[in-house]
Short mmCIF file of the C-alpha atoms (twelve columns), coordinates in Angstrom:
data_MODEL
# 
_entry.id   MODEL 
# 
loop_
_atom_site.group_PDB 
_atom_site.id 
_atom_site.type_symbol 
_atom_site.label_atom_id 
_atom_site.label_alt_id 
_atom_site.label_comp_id 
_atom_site.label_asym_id 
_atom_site.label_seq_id 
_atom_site.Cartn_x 
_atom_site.Cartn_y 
_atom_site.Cartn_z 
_atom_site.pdbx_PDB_model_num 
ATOM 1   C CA . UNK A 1   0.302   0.045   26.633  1 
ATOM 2   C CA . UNK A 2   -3.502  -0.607  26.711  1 
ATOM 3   C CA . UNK A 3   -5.026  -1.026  23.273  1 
ATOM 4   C CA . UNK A 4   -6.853  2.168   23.405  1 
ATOM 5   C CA . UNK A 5   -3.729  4.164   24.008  1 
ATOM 6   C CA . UNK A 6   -1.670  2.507   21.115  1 
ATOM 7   C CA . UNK A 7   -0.945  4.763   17.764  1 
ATOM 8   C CA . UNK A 8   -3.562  4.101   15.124  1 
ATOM 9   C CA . UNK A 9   -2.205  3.005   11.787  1 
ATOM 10  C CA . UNK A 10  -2.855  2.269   8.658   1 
ATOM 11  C CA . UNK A 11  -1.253  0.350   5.966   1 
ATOM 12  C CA . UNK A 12  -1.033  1.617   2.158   1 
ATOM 13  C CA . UNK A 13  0.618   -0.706  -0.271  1 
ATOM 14  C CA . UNK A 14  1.374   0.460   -4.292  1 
ATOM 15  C CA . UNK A 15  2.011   -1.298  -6.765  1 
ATOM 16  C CA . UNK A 16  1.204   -3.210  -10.223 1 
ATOM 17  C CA . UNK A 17  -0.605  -6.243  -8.343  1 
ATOM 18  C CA . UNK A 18  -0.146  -8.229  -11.798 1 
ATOM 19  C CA . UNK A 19  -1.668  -9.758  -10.959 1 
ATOM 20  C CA . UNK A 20  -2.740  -9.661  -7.056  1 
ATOM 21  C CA . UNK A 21  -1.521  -13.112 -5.166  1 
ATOM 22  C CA . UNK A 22  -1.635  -14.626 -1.992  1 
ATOM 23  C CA . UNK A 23  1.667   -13.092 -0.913  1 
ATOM 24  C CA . UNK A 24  0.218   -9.521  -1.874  1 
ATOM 25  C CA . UNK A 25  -2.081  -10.442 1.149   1 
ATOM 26  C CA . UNK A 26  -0.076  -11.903 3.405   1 
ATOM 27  C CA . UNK A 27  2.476   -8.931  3.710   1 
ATOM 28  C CA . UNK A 28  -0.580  -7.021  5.427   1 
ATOM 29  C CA . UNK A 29  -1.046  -9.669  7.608   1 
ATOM 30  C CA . UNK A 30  2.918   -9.674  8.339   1 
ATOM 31  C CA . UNK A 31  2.962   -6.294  8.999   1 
ATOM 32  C CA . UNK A 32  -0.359  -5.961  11.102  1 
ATOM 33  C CA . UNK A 33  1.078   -8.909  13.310  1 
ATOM 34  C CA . UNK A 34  4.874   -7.118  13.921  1 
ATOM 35  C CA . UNK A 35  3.450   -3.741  14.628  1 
ATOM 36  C CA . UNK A 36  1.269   -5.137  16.820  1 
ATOM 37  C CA . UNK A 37  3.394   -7.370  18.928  1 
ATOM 38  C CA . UNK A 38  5.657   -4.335  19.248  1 
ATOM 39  C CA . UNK A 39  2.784   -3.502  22.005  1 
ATOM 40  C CA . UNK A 40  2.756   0.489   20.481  1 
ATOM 41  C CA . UNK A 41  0.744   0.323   16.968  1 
ATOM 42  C CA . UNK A 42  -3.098  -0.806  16.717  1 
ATOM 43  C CA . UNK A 43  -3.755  -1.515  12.598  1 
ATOM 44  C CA . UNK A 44  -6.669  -0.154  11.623  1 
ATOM 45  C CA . UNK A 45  -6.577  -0.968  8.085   1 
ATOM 46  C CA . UNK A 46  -4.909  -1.799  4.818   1 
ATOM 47  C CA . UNK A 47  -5.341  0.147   1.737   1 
ATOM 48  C CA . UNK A 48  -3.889  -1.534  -1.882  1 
ATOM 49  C CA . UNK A 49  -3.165  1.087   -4.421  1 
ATOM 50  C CA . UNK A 50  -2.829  -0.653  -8.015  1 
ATOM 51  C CA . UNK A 51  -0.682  1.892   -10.388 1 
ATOM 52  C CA . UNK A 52  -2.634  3.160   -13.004 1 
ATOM 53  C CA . UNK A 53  -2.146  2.457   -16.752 1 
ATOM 54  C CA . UNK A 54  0.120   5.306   -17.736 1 
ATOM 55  C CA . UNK A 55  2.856   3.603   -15.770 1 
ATOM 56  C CA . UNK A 56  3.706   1.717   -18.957 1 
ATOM 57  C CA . UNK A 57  5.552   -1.354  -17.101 1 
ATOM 58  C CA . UNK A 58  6.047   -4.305  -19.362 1 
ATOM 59  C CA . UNK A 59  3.104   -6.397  -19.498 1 
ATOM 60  C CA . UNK A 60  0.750   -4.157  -17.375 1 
ATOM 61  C CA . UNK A 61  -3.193  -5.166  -18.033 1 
ATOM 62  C CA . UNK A 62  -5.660  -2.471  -17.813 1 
ATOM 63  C CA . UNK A 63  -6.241  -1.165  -14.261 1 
ATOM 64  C CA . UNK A 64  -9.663  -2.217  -14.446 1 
ATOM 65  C CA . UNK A 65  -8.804  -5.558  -14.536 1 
ATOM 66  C CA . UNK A 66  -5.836  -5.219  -11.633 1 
ATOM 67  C CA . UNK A 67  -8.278  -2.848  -9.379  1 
ATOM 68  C CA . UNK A 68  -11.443 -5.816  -9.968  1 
ATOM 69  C CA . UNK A 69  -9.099  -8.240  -9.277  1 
ATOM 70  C CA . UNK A 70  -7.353  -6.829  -5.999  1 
ATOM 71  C CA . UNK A 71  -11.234 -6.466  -4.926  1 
ATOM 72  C CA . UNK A 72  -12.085 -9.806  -5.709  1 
ATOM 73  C CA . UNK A 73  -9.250  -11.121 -3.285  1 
ATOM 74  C CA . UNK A 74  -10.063 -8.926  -0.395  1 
ATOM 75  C CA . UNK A 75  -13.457 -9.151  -0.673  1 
ATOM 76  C CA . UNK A 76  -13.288 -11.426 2.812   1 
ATOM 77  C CA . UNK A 77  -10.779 -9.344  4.674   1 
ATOM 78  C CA . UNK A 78  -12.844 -7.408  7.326   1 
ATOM 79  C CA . UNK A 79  -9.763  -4.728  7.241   1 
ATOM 80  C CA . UNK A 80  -8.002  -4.677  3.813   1 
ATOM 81  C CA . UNK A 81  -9.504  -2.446  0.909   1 
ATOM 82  C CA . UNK A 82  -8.631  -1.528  -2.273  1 
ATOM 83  C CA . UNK A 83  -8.663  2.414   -3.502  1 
ATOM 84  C CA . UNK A 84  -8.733  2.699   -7.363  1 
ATOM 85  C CA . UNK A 85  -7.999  6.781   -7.187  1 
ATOM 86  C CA . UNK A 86  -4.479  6.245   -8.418  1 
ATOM 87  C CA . UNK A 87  -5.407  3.576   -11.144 1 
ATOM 88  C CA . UNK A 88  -8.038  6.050   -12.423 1 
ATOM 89  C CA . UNK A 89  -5.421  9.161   -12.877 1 
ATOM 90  C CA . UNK A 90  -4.796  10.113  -16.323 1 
ATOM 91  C CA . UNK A 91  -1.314  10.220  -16.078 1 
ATOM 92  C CA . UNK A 92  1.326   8.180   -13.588 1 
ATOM 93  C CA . UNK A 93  1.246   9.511   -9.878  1 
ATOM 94  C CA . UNK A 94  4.570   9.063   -7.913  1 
ATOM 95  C CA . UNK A 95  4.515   6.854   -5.280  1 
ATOM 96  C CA . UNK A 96  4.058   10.158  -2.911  1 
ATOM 97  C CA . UNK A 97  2.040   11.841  -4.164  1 
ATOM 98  C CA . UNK A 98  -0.193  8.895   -3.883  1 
ATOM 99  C CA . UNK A 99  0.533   8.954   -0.170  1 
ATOM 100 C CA . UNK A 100 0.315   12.612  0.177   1 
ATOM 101 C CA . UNK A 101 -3.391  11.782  -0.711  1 
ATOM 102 C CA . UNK A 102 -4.314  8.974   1.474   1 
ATOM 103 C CA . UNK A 103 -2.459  11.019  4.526   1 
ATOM 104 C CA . UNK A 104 -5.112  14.033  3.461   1 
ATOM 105 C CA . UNK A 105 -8.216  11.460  3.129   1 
ATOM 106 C CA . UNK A 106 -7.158  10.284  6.797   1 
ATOM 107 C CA . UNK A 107 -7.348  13.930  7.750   1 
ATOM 108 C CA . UNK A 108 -10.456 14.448  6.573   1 
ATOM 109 C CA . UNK A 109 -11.921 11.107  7.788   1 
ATOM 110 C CA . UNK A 110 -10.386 12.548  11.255  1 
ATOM 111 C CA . UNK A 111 -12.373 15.986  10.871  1 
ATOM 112 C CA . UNK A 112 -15.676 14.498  9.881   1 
ATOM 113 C CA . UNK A 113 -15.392 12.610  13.275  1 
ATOM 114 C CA . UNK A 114 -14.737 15.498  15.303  1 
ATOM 115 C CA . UNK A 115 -17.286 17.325  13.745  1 
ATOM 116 C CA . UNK A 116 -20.076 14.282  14.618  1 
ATOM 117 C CA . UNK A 117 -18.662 13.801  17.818  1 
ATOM 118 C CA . UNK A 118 -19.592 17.141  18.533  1 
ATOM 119 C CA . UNK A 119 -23.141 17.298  16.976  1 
ATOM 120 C CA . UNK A 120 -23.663 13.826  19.007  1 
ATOM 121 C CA . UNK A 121 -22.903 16.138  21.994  1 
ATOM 122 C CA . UNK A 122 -24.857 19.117  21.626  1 
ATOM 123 C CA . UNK A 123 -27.800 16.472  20.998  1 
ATOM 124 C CA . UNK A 124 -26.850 14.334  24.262  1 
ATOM 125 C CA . UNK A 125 -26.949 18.077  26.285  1 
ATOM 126 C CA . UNK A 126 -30.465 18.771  24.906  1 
ATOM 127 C CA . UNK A 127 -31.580 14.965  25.921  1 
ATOM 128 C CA . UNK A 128 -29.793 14.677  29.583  1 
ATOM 129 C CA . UNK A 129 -28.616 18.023  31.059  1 
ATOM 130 C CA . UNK A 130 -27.212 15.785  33.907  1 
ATOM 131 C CA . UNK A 131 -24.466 14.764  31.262  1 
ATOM 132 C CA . UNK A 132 -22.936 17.390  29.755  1 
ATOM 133 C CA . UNK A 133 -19.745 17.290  30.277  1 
ATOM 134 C CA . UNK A 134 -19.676 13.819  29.184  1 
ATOM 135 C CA . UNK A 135 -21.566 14.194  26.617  1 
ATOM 136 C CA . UNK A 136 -19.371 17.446  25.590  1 
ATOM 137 C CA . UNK A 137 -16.073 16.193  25.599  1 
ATOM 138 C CA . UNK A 138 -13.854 14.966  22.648  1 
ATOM 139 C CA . UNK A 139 -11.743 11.881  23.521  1 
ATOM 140 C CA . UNK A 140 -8.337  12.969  21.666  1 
ATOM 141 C CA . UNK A 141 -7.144  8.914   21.332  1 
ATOM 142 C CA . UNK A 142 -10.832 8.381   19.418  1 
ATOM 143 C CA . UNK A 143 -10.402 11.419  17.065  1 
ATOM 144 C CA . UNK A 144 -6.631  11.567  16.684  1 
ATOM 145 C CA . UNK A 145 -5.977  10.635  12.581  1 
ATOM 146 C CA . UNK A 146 -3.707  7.368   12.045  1 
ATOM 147 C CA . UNK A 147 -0.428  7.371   10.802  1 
ATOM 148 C CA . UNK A 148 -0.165  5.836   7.256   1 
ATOM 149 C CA . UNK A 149 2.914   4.187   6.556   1 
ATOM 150 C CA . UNK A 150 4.046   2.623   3.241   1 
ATOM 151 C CA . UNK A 151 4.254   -1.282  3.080   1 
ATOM 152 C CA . UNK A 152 6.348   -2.656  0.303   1 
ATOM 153 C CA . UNK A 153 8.804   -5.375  -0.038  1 
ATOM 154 C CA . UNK A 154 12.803  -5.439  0.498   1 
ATOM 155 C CA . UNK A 155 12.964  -5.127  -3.497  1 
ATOM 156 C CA . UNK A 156 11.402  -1.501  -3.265  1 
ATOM 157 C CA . UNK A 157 14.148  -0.487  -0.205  1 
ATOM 158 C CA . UNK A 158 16.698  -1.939  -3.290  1 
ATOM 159 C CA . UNK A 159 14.834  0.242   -6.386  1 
ATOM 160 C CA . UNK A 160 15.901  3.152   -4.105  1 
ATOM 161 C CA . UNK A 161 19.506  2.995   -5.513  1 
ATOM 162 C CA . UNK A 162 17.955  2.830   -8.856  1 
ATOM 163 C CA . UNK A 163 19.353  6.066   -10.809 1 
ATOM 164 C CA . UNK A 164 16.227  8.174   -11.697 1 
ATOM 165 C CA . UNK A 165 13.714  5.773   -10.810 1 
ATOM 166 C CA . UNK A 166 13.068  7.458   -8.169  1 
ATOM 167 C CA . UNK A 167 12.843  11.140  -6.504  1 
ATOM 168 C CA . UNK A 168 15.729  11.998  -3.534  1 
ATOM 169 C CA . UNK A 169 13.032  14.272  -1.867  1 
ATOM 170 C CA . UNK A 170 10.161  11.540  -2.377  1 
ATOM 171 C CA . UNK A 171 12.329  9.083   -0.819  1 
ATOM 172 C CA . UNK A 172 13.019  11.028  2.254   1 
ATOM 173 C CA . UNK A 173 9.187   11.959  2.767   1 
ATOM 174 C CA . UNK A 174 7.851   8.699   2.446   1 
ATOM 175 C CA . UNK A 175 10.046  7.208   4.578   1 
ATOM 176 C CA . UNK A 176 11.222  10.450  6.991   1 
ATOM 177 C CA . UNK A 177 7.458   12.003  7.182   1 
ATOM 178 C CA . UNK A 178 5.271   8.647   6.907   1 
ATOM 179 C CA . UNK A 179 7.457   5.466   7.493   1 
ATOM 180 C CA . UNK A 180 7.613   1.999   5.880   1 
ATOM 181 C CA . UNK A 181 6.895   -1.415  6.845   1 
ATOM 182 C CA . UNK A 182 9.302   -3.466  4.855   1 
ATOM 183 C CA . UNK A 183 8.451   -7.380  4.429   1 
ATOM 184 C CA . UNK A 184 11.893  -9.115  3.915   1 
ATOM 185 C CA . UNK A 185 12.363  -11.401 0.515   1 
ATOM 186 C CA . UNK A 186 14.546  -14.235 0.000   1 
ATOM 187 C CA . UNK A 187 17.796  -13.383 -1.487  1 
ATOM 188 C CA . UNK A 188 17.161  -9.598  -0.371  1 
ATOM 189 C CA . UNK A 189 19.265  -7.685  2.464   1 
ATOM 190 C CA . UNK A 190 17.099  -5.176  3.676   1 
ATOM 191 C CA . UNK A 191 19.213  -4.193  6.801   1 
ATOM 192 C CA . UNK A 192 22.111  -3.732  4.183   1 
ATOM 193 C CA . UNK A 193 19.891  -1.532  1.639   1 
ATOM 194 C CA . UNK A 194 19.659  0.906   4.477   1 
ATOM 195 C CA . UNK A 195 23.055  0.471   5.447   1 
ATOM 196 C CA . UNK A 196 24.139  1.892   2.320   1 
ATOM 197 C CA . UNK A 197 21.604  4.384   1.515   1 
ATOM 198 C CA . UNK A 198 22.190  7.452   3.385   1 
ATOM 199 C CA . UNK A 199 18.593  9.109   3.729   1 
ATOM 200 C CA . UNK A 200 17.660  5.631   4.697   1 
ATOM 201 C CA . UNK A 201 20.021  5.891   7.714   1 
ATOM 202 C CA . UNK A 202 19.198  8.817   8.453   1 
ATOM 203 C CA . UNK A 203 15.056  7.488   9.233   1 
ATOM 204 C CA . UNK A 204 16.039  4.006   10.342  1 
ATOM 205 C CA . UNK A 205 14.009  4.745   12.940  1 
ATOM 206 C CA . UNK A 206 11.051  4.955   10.839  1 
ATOM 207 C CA . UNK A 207 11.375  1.685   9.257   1 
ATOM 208 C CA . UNK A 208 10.093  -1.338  9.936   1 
ATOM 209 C CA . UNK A 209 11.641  -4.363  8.577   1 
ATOM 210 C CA . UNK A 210 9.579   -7.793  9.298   1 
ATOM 211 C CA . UNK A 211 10.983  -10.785 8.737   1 
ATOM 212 C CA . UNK A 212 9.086   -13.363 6.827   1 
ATOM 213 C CA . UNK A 213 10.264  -17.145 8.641   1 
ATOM 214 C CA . UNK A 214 7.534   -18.710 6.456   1 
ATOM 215 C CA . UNK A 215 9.253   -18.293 3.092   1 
ATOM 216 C CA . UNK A 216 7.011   -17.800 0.379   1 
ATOM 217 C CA . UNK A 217 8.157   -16.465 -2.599  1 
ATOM 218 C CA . UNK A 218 5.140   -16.296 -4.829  1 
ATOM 219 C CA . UNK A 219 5.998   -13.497 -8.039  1 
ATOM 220 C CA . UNK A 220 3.641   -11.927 -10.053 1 
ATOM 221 C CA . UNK A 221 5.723   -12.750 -12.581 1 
ATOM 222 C CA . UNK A 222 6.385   -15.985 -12.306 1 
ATOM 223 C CA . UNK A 223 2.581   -16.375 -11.909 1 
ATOM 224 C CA . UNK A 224 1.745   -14.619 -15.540 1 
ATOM 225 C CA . UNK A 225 4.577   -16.519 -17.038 1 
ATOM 226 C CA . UNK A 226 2.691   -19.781 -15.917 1 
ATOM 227 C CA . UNK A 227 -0.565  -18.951 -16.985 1 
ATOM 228 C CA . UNK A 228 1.001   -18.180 -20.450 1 
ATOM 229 C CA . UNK A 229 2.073   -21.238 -20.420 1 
ATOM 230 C CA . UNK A 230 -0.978  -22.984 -19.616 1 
ATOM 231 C CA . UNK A 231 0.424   -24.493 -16.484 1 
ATOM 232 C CA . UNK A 232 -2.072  -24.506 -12.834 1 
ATOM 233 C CA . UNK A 233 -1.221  -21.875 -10.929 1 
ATOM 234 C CA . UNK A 234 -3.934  -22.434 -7.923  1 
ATOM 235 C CA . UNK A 235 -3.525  -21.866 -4.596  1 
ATOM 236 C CA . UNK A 236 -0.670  -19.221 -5.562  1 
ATOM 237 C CA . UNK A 237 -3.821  -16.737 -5.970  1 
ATOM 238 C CA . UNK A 238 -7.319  -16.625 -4.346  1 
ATOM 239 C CA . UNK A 239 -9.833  -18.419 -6.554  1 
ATOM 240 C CA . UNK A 240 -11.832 -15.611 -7.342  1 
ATOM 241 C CA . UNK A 241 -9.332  -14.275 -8.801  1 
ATOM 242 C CA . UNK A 242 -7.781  -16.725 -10.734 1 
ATOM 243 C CA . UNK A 243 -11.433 -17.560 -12.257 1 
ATOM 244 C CA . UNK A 244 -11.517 -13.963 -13.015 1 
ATOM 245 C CA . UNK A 245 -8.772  -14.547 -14.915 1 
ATOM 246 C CA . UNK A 246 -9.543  -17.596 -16.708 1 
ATOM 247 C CA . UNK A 247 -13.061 -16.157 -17.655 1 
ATOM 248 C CA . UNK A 248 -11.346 -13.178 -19.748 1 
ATOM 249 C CA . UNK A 249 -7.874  -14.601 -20.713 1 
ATOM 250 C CA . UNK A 250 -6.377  -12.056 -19.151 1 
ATOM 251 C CA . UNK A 251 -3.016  -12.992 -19.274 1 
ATOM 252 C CA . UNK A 252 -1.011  -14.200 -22.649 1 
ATOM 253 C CA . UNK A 253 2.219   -13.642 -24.773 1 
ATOM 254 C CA . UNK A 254 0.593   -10.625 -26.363 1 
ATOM 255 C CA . UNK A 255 -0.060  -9.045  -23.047 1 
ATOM 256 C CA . UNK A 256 3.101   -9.621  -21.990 1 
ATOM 257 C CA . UNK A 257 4.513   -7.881  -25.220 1 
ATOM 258 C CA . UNK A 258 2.729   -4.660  -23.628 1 
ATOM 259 C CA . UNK A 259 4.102   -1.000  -23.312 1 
ATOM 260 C CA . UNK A 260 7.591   -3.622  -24.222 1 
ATOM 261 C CA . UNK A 261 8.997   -0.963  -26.384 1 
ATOM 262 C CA . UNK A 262 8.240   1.983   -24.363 1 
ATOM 263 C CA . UNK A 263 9.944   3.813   -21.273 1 
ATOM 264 C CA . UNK A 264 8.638   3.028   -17.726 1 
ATOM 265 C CA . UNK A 265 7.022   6.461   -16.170 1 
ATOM 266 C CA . UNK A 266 9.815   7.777   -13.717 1 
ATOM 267 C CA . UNK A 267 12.388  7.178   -16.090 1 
ATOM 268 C CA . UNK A 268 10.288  9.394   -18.745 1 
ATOM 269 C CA . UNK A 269 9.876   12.110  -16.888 1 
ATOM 270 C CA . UNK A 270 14.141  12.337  -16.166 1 
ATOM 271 C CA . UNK A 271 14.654  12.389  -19.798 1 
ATOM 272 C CA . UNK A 272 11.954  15.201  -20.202 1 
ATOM 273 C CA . UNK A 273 13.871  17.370  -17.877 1 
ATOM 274 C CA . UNK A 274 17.249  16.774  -18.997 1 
ATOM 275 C CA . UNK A 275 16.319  17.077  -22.472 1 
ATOM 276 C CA . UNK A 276 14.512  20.383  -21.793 1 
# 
């Protein structure tokens, strides 16, 4: 399939990015590199979605810090961004809602271009009547919005089984409507998480599961529980970031006592609607 003719896509990854590490960057170029070599998907771009502060995970720093920090890391990628619009939500956004609004954002992207594409014509007409039909014409493979798909690791597929954590109908959108790229972990049976999760089965098909052959198995957590111990942790994260870090002591064993007492988001919003 020539390159023009491939699907478009882009990649949206959620998540705490607690911070942001080298791994958090590599699954895009894991992904990017599998769709790819499938010879039917052209990546156009990676979004990273840091969850915003009502969230209430154990140990979550401000978004301010996570969204600065997940720009400081990508500020040499020619492809990946970083979108703060869930971070700055007053309250936590499921997972798709937050893709519900990236799909929309494509859409519009899509319609601006149309609508250019066709002002650039009317102008061409006007400049050389000799071209108009060229000039005219709407190329459907230039204006045709990407398809966003989720990319997450093998531990998300797992969370899926998680009672309340997450929403039966949000499952089967994101990964029936959208899709997900899943980057495999150590210890972490992502072929068997589908397996056993019917609405999985169901859109196999529309999962992507890329296998990582260059283990690396770099945590967020492991990282903060490093640097609150004073010990390097260098080369795990981009520089930038970890001098970002080290400039505002970020990360310490009263940060990590954080929202500790307090219900994660999903699992609030069960017990509001049983209780009531």
């Amino acid at each position: 399939m020539a390159l023009q003719e491939r699907i478009k896509v882009v990649l949206l990854a959620c998540g705490s990015f607690n911070p942001i590490t080298n791994m958090h960057l590599r699954m895009f170029e894991l992904a990017r590199d599998y769709l790819e070599d499938t010879g039917r998907y052209q990546v156009v771009k990676g979004i990273i979605s840091p969850v915003g502060d009502a969230y209430k995970k154990k140990g979550l720093i401000e978004a301010l810090h996570r969204v600065e920090m997940a720009r400081l890391a990508t500020e040499t990628s020619n492809w990946i961004t970083v979108d703060d619009w869930e971070s700055q939500q007053a309250e936590w956004v499921e997972t798709a809602k937050v893709v519900r609004h990236h799909h929309a954002e494509l859409f519009a992207d899509k319609n601006q271009a149309e609508v250019d594409t066709v002002r650039f014509g009317k102008r061409s007409r006007l400049e050389e009547n000799d071209d108009i039909c060229q000039s005219s014409s709407i190329d459907p493979s230039r204006t045709a919005a990407p398809e966003l798909k989720l990319l997450c690791g093998a531990d998300v597929l797992e969370s899926f089984s998680v009672p309340h954590l997450w929403k039966h109908d949000d499952i089967a959108e994101i990964v029936g409507r959208y899709g997900l790229v899943c980057i495999t972990r150590s210890g972490c049976d992502a072929e068997k998480f589908v397996y056993q999760s019917d609405v999985l089965h169901k859109h196999r098909r529309n999962i992507h599961i890329v296998r990582e052959w260059v283990t690396n198995e770099i945590s967020a957590t492991h990282v903060r529980r490093a640097l609150c111990r004073g010990q390097s942790v260098r080369y795990l994260l981009p520089d930038h970031v970890l001098d970002y870090i080290h400039h505002l002591g970020l990360y310490s064993d009263e940060s990590e006592k954080k929202n500790a007492n307090v219900i994660l988001a999903p699992l609030q919003s069960f017990l509001f609607f049983e209780i009531h």
